[in-house]
C-alpha positions as CSV (number, residue, x, y, z in Angstrom):
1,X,-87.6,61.4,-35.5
2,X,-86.7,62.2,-39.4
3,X,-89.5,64.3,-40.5
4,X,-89.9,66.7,-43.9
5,X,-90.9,70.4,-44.2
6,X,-91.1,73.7,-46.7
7,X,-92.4,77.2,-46.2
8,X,-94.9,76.7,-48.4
9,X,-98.1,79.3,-48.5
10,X,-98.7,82.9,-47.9
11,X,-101.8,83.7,-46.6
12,X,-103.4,87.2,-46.7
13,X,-106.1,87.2,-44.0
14,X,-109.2,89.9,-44.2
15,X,-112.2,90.9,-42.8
16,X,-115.4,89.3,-44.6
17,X,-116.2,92.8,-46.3
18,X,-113.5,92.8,-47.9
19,X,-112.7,89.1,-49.1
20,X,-114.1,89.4,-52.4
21,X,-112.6,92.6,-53.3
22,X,-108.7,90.9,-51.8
23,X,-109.0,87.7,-54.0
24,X,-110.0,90.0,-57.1
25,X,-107.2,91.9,-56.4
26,X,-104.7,88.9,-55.7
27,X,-105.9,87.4,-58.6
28,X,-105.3,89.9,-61.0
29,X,-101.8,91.3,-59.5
30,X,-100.2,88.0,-59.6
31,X,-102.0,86.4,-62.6
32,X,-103.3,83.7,-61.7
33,X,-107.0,83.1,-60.9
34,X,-108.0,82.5,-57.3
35,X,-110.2,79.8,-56.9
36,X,-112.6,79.0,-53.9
37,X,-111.1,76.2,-51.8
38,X,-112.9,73.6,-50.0
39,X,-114.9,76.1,-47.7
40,X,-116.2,79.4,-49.0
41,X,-113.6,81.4,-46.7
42,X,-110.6,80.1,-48.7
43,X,-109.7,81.6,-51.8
44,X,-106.1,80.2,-53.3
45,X,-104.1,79.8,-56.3
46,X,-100.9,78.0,-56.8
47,X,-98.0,80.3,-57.7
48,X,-95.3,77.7,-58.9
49,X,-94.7,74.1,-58.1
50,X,-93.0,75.5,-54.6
51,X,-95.8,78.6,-53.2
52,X,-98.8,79.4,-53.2
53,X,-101.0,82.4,-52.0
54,X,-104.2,82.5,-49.8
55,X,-106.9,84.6,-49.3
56,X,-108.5,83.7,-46.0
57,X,-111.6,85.3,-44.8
58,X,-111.5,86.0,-41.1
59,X,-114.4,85.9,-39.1
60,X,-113.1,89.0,-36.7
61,X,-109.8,90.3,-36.6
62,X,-108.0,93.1,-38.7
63,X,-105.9,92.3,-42.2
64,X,-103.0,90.5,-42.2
65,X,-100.4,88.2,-43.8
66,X,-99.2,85.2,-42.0
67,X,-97.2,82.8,-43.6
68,X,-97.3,78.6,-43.4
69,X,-95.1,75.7,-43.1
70,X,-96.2,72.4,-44.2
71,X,-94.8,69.2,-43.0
72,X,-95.5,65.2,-42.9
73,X,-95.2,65.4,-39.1
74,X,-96.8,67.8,-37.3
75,X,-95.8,66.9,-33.6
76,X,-92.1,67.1,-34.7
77,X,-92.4,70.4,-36.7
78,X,-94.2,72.2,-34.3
79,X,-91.9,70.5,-31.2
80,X,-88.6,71.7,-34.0
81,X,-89.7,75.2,-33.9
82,X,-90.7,75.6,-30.1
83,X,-86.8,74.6,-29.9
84,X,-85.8,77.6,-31.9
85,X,-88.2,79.9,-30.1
86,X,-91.8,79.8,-31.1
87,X,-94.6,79.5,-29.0
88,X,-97.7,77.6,-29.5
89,X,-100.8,79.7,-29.3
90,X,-103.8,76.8,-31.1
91,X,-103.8,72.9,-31.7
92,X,-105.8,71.9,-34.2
93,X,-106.0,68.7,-35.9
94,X,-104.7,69.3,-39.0
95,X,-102.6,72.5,-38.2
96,X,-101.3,74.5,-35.2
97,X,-101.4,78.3,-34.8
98,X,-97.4,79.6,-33.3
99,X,-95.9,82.8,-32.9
100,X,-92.5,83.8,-33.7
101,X,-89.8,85.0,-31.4
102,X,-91.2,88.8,-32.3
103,X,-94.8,88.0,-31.4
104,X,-95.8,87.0,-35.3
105,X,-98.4,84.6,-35.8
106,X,-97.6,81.7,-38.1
107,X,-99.2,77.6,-39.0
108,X,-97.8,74.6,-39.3
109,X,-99.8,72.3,-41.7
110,X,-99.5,68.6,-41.9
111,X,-99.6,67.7,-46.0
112,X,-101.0,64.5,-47.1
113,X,-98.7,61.4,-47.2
114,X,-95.9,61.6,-50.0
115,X,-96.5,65.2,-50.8
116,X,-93.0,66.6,-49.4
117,X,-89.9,65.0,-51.2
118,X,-86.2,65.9,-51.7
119,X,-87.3,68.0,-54.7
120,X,-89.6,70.5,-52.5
121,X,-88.8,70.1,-48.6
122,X,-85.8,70.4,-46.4
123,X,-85.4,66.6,-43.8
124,X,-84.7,67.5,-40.3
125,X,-84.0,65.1,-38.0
């Protein structure tokens, strides 16, 4: 099936004690404003009409960057990438947690209907 996808976001995960201090930070070094997201533990900004940057507040867990693909099909993204060597490590409903060939966590993230579009994504079929 012909579906659409873009490496889109890079996400800096950290502990909560040190979330406030990261977006700061991020904010700051990139210039552009993080705002809270639609839960307290997501701080983003968008960084041009292609990326955007995340801070992500982790619950437990050391610091680290992971990056995200969205797409207008998960199924077919996620199924695409197992083909090339990832391994899915969490299904959720909206995204799913996969590791790279090396071990590196990464998401897939279904975007809303008529987000992705010649101008931003790559088709696959």
């Amino acid at each position: 099936m012909t579906h659409r996808s873009r490496l889109f976001v890079a996400v800096i995960d950290v502990p909560a004690d040190d979330h406030a201090d990261e977006t700061a930070f991020w904010g700051a070094a990139t210039g552009h404003p993080m705002r809270e997201l639609d839960s307290p533990e997501f701080h983003g900004t968008r960084l041009t009409e292609h990326s955007a940057l995340l801070v992500q507040r982790l619950d437990d867990g050391d610091a680290r960057i992971h990056l995200d693909i969205h797409t207008d099909d998960l199924d077919a993204e996620v199924e695409r990438l197992e083909g090339l060597g990832a391994r899915v490590v969490r299904r959720h409903d909206e995204w799913t947690v996969l590791t790279d060939p090396a071990g590196l966590e990464f998401c897939v993230v279904i975007d809303p209907p008529g987000t992705l579009n010649d101008d931003n994504s790559t088709v696959w079929s």
